[in-house]
GUGU-588696 format. One record per residue (C-alpha): residue number from 1; residue in one letter; z negated, x, y negated. Coordinates in Angstrom, 3 decimals, always signed. Layout:
{n->NUM, res->a, zz->Z, xx->X, yy->Y} .
...
//
This chain:
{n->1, res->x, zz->+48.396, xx->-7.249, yy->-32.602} .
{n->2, res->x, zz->+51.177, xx->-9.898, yy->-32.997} .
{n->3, res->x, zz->+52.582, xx->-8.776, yy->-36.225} .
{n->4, res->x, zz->+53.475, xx->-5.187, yy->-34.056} .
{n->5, res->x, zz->+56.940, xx->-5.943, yy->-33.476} .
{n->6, res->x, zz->+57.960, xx->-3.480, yy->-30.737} .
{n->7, res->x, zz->+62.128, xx->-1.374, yy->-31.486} .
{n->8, res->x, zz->+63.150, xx->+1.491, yy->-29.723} .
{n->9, res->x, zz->+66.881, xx->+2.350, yy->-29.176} .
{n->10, res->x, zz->+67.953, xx->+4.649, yy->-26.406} .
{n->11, res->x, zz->+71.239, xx->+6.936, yy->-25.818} .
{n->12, res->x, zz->+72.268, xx->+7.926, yy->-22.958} .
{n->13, res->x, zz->+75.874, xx->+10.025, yy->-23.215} .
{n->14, res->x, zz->+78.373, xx->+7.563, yy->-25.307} .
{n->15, res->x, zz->+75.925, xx->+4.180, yy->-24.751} .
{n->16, res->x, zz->+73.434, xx->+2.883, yy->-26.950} .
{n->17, res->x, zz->+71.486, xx->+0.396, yy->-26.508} .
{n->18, res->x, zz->+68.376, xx->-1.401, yy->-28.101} .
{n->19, res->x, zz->+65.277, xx->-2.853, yy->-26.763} .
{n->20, res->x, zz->+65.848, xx->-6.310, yy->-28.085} .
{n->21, res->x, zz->+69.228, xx->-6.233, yy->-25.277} .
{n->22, res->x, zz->+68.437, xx->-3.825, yy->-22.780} .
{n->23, res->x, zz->+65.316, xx->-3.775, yy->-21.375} .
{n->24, res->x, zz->+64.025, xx->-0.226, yy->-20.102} .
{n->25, res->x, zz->+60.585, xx->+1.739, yy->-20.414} .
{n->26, res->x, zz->+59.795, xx->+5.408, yy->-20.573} .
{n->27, res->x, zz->+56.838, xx->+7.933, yy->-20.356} .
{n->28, res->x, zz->+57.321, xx->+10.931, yy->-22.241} .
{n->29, res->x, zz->+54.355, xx->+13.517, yy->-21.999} .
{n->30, res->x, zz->+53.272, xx->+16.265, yy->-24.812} .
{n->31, res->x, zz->+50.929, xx->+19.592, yy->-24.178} .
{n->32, res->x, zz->+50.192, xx->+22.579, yy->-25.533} .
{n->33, res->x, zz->+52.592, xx->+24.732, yy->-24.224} .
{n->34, res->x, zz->+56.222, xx->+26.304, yy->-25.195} .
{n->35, res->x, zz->+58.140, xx->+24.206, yy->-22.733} .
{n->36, res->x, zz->+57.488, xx->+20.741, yy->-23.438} .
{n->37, res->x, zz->+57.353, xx->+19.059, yy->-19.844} .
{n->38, res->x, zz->+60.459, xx->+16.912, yy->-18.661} .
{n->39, res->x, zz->+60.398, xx->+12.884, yy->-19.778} .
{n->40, res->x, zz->+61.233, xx->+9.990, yy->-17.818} .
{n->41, res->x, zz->+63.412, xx->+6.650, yy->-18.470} .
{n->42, res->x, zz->+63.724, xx->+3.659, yy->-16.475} .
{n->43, res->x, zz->+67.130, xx->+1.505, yy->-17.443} .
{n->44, res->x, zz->+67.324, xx->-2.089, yy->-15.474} .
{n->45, res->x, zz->+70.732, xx->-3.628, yy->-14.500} .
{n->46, res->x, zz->+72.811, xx->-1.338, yy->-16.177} .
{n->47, res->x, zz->+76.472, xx->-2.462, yy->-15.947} .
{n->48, res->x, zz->+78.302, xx->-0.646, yy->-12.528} .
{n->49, res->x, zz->+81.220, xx->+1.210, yy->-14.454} .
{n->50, res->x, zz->+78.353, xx->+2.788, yy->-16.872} .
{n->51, res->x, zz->+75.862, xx->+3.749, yy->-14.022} .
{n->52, res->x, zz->+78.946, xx->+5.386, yy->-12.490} .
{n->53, res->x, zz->+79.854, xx->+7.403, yy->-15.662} .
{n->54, res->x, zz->+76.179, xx->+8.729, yy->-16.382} .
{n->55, res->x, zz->+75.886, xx->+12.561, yy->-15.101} .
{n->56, res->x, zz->+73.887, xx->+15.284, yy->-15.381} .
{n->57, res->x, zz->+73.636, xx->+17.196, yy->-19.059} .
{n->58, res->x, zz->+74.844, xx->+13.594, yy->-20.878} .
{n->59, res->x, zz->+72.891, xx->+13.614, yy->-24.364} .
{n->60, res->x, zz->+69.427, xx->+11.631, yy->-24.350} .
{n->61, res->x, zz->+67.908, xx->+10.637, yy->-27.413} .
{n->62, res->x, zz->+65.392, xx->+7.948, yy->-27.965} .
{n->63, res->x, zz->+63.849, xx->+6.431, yy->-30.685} .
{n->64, res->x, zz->+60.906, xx->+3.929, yy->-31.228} .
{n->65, res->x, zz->+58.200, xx->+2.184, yy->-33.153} .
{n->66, res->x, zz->+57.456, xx->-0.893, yy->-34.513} .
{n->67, res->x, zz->+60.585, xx->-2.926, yy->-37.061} .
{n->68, res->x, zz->+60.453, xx->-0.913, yy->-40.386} .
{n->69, res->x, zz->+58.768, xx->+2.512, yy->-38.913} .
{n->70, res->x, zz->+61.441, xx->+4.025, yy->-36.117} .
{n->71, res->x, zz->+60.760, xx->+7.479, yy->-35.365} .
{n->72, res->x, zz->+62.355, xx->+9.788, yy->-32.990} .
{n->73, res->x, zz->+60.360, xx->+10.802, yy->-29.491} .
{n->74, res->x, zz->+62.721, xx->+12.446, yy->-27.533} .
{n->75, res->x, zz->+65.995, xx->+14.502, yy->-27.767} .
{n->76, res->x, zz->+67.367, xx->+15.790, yy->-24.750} .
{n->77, res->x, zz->+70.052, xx->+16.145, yy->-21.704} .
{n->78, res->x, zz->+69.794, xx->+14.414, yy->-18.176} .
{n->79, res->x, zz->+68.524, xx->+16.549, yy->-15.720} .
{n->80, res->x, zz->+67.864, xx->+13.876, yy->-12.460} .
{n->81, res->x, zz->+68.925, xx->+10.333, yy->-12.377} .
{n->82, res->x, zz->+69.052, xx->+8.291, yy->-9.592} .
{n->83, res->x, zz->+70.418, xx->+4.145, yy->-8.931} .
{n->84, res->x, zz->+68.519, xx->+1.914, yy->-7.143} .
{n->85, res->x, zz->+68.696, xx->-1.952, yy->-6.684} .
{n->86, res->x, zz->+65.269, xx->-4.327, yy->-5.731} .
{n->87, res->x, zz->+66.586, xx->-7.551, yy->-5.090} .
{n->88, res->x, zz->+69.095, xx->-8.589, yy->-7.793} .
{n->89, res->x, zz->+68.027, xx->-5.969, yy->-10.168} .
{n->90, res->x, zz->+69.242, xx->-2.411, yy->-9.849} .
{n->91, res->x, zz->+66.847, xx->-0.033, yy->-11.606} .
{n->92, res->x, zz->+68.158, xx->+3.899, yy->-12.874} .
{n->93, res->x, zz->+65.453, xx->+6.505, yy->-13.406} .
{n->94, res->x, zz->+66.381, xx->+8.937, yy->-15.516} .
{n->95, res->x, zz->+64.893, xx->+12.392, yy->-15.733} .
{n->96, res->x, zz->+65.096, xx->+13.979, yy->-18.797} .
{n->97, res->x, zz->+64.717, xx->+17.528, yy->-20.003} .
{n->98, res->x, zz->+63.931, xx->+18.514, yy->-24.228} .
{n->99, res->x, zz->+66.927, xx->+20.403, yy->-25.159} .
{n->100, res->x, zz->+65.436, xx->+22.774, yy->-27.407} .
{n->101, res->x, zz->+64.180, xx->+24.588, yy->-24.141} .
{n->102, res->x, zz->+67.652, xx->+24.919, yy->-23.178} .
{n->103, res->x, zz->+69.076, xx->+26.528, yy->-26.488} .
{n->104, res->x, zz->+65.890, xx->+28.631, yy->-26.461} .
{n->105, res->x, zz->+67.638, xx->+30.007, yy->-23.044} .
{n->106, res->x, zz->+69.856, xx->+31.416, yy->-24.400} .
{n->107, res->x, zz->+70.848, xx->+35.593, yy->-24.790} .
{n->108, res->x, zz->+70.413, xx->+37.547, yy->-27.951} .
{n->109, res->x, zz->+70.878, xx->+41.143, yy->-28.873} .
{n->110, res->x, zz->+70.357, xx->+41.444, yy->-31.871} .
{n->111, res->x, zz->+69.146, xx->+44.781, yy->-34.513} .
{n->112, res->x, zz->+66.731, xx->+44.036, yy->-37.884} .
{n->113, res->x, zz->+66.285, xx->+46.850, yy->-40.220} .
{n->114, res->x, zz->+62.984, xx->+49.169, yy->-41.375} .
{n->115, res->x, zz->+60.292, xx->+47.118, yy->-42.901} .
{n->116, res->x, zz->+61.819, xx->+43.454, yy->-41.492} .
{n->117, res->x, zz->+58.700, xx->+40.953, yy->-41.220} .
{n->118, res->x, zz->+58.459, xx->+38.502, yy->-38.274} .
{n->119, res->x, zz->+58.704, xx->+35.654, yy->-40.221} .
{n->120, res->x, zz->+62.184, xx->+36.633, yy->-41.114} .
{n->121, res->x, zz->+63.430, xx->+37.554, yy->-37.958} .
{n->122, res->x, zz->+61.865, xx->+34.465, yy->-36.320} .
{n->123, res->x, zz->+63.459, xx->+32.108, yy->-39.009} .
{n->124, res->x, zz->+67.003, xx->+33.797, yy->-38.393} .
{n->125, res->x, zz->+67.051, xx->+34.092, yy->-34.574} .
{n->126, res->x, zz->+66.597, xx->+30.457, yy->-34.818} .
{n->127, res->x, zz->+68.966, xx->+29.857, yy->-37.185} .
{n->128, res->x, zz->+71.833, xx->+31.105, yy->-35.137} .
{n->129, res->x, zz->+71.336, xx->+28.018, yy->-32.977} .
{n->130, res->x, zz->+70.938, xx->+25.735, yy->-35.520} .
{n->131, res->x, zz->+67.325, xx->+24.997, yy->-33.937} .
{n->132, res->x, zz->+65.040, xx->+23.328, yy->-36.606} .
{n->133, res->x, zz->+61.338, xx->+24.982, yy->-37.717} .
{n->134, res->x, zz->+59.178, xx->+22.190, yy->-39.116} .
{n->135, res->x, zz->+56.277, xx->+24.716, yy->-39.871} .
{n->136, res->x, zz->+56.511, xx->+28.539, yy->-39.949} .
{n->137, res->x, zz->+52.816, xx->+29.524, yy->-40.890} .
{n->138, res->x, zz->+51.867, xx->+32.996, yy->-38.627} .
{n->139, res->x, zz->+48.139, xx->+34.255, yy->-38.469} .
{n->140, res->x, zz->+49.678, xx->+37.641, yy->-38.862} .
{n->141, res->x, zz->+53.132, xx->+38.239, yy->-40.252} .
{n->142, res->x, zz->+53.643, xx->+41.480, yy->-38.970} .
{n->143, res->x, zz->+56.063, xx->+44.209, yy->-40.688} .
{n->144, res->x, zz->+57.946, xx->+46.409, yy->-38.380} .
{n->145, res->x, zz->+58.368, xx->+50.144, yy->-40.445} .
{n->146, res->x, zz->+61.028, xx->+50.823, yy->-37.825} .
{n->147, res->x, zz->+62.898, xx->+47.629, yy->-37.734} .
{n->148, res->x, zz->+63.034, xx->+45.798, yy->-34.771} .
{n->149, res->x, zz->+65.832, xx->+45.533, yy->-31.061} .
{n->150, res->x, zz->+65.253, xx->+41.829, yy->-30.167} .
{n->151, res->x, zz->+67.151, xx->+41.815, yy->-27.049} .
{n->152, res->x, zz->+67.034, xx->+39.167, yy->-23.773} .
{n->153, res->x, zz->+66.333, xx->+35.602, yy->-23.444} .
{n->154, res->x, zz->+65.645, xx->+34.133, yy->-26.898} .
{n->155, res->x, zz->+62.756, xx->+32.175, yy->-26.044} .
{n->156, res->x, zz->+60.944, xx->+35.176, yy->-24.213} .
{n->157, res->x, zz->+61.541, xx->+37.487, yy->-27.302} .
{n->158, res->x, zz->+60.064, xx->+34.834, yy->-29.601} .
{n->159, res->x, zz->+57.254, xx->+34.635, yy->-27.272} .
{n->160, res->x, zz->+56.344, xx->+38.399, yy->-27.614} .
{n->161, res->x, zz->+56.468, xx->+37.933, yy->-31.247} .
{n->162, res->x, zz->+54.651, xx->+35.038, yy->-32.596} .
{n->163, res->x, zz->+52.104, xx->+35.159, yy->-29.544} .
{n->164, res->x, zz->+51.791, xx->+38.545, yy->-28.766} .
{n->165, res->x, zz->+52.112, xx->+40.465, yy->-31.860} .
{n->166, res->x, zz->+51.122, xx->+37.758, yy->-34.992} .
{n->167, res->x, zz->+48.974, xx->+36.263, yy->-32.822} .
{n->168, res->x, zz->+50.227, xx->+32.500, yy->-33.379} .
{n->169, res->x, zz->+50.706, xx->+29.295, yy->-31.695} .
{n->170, res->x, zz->+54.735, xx->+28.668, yy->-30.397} .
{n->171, res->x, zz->+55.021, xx->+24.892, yy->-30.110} .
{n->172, res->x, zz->+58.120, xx->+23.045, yy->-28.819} .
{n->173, res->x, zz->+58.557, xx->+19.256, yy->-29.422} .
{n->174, res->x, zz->+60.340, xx->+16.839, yy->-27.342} .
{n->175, res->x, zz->+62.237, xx->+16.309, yy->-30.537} .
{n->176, res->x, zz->+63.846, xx->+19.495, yy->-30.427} .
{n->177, res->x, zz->+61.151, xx->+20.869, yy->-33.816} .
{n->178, res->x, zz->+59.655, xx->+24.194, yy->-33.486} .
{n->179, res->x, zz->+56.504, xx->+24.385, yy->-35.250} .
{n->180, res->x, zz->+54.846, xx->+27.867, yy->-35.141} .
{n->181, res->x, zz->+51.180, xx->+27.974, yy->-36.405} .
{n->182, res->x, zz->+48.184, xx->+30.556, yy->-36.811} .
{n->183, res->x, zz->+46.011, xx->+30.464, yy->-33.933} .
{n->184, res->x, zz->+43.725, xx->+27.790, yy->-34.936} .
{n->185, res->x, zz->+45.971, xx->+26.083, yy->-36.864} .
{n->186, res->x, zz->+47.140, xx->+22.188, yy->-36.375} .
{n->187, res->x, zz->+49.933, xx->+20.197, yy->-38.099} .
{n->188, res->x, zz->+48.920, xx->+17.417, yy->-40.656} .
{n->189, res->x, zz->+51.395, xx->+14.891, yy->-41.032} .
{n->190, res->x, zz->+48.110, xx->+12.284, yy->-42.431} .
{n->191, res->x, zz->+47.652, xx->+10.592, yy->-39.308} .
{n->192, res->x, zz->+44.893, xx->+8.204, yy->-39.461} .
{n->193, res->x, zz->+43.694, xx->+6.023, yy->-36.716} .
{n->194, res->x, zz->+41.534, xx->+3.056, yy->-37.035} .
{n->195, res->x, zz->+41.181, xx->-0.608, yy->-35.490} .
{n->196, res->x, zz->+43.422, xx->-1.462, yy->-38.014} .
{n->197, res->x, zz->+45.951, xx->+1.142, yy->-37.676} .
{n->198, res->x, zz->+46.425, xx->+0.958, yy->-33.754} .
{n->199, res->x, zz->+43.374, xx->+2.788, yy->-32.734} .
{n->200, res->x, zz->+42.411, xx->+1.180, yy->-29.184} .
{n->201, res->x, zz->+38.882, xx->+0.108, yy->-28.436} .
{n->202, res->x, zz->+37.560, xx->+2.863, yy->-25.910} .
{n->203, res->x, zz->+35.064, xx->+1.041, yy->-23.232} .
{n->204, res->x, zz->+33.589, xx->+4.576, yy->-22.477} .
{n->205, res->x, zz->+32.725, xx->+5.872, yy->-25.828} .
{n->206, res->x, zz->+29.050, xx->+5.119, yy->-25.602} .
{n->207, res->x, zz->+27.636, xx->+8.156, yy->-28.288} .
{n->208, res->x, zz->+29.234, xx->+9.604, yy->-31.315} .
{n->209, res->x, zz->+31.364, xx->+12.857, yy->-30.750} .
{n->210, res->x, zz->+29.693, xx->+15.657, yy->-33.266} .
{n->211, res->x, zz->+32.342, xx->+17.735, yy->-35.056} .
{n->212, res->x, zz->+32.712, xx->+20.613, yy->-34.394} .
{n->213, res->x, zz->+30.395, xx->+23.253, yy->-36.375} .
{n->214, res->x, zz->+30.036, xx->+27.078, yy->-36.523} .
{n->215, res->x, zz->+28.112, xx->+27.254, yy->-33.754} .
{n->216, res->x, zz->+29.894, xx->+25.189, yy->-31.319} .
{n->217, res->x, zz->+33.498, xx->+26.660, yy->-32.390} .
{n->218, res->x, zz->+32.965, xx->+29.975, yy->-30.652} .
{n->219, res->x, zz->+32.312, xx->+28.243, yy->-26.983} .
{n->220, res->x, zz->+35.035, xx->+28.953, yy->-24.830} .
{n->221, res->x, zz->+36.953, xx->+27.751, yy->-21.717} .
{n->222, res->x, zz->+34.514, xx->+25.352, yy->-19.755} .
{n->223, res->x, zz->+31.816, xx->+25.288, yy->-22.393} .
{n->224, res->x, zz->+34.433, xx->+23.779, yy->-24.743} .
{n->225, res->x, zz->+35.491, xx->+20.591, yy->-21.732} .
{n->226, res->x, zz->+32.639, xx->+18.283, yy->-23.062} .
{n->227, res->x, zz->+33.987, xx->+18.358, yy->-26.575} .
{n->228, res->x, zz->+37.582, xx->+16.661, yy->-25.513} .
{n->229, res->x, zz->+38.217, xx->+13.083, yy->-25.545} .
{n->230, res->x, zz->+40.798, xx->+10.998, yy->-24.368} .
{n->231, res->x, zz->+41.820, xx->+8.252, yy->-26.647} .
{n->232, res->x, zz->+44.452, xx->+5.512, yy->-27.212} .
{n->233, res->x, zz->+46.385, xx->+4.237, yy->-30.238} .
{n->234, res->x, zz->+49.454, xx->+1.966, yy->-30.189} .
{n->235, res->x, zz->+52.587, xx->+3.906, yy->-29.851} .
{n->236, res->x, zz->+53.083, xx->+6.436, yy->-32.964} .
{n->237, res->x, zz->+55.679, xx->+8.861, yy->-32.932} .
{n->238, res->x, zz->+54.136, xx->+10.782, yy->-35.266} .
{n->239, res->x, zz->+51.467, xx->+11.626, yy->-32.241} .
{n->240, res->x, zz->+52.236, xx->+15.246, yy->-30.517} .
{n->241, res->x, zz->+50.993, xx->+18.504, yy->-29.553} .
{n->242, res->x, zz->+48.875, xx->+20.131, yy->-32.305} .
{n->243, res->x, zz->+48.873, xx->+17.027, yy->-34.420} .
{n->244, res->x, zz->+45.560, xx->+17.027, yy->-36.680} .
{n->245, res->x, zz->+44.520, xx->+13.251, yy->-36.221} .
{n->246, res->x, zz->+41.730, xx->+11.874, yy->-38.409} .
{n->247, res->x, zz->+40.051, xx->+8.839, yy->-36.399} .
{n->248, res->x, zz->+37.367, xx->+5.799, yy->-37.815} .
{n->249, res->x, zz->+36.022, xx->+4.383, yy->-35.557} .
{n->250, res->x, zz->+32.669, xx->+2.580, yy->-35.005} .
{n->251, res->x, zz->+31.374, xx->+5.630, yy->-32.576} .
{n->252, res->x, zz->+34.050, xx->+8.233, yy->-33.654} .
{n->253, res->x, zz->+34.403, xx->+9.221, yy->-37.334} .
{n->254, res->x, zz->+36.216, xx->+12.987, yy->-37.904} .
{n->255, res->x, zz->+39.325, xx->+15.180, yy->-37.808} .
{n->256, res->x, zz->+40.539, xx->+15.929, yy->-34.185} .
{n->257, res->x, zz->+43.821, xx->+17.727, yy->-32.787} .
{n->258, res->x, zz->+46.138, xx->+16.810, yy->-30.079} .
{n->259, res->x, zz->+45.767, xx->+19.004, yy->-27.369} .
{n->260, res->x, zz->+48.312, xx->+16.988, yy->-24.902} .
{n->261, res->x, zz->+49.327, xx->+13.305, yy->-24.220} .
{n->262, res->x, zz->+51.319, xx->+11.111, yy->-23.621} .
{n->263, res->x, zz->+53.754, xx->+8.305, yy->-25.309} .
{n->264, res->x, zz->+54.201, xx->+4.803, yy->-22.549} .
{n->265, res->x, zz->+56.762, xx->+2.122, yy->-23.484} .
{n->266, res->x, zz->+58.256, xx->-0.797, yy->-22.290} .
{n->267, res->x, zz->+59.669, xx->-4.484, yy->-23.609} .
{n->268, res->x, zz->+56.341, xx->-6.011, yy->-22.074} .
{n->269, res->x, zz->+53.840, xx->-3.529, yy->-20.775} .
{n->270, res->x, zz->+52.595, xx->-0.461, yy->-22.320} .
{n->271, res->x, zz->+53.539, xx->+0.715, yy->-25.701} .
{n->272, res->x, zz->+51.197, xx->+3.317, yy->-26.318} .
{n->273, res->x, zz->+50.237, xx->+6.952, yy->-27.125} .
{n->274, res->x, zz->+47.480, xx->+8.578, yy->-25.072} .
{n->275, res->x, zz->+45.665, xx->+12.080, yy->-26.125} .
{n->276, res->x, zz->+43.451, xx->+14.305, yy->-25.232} .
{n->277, res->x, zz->+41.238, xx->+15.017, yy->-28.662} .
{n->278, res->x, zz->+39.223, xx->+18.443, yy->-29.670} .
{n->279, res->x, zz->+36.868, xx->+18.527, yy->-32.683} .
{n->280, res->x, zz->+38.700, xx->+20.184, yy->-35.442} .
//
């Protein structure tokens, strides 16, 4: 749609710059998983003295929507970048790691008294790095009667926690949020996706997708492959991992959640967000 006016702005150490005088594109992929996977930026004809000053672990953050609705994608460090020219352009690919997987790297040793629950310990282990929890809701808050030694790599001992002993989802965003959920749970920020609100027409969607229904929501593994979708919208930052996304559509009416995708931008080609949908 016309009235879709594309902004982004992109950092990259002390630089900024803005789509309207810098033209560069970027693909920056979500899944369910605790490390979100690494991103990647393409800058063209970056000035000389500023490709020569870019190195690895400079801040990354980029931003982007539509004029009026900027949201943030990606906050990260430079892990890969390289400089190459095609003709009279020259053309730096950045590769780009989340940074919340690097803080979440780090050591702890660390004591909690009798009768600590998880959800404290989780919220204050994370605290002490300043990392931020968007949703703390575990399917089992479990109470430790004998306190609880959380010692090693932070990220591992968070991962024995919420996974292995409340039973909950541990979700990293390329944003740097930490959203921790029961099982089956899904974060509802009120997405809703329709022709008029950037849903893209689908040329494969032939049949209506049922929702999903007490009998169908005990199928596992393989049985539960023909219930995914793959579907398109213009890009939304709102649009990640576990996002509950309610679509209207001509063949598609119901609540799905992200299970992984993938946000595509440029000045003039893509500037979308692809997912892979399952009935909610």
């Amino acid at each position: 749609m016309a009235f879709w006016i594309r902004a982004a702005t992109l950092v990259i150490g002390h630089n900024k710059y803005s789509l309207e005088n810098m033209d560069f594109s970027f693909e920056i992929p979500f899944e369910d998983t605790d490390e979100p996977p690494v991103a990647t930026i393409k800058v063209t004809n970056l000035a000389a003295s500023t490709r020569a000053g870019i190195k690895r672990n400079d801040p990354v953050i980029l931003n982007a929507g539509y004029e009026g609705d900027v949201g943030c994608l990606l906050v990260g460090k430079v892990v890969g970048l390289t400089h190459k020219q095609s003709n009279v352009d020259w053309v730096s690919t950045f590769t780009v790691q989340p940074c919340a997987d690097e803080i979440l790297g780090s050591r702890i040793n660390k004591t909690y008294a009798k009768n600590t629950k998880a959800s404290v310990i989780i919220r204050d282990l994370l605290n002490i790095f300043g990392v931020e929890v968007a949703k703390c809701e575990l399917s089992k808050d479990k109470v430790y009667p004998r306190g609880r030694v959380c010692r090693g790599k932070m990220k591992q001992v968070l991962t024995e926690i919420i996974v292995n002993e409340c039973k909950s989802r541990f979700i990293i965003r390329a944003t740097g949020q930490i959203y921790i959920t029961a099982a089956n749970g899904a974060i509802n920020n009120g997405v809703v996706l329709t022709s008029a609100t950037g849903l893209l027409r689908s040329d494969e969607e032939k049949v209506t997708i049922p929702l999903e229904t007490k009998e169908n929501s005990q199928k596992k593994g393989k049985d539960r492959e023909d219930d995914w979708i793959s579907r398109s919208c213009i890009l939304n930052y709102r649009i990640a991992t576990a996002e509950q996304v309610k679509i209207q559509s001509k063949d598609l009416n119901g609540k799905f959640v992200v299970k992984e995708g993938k946000h595509s931008g440029s000045r003039t080609g893509k500037w979308e967000t692809s997912m892979k949908l399952e009935p909610r």
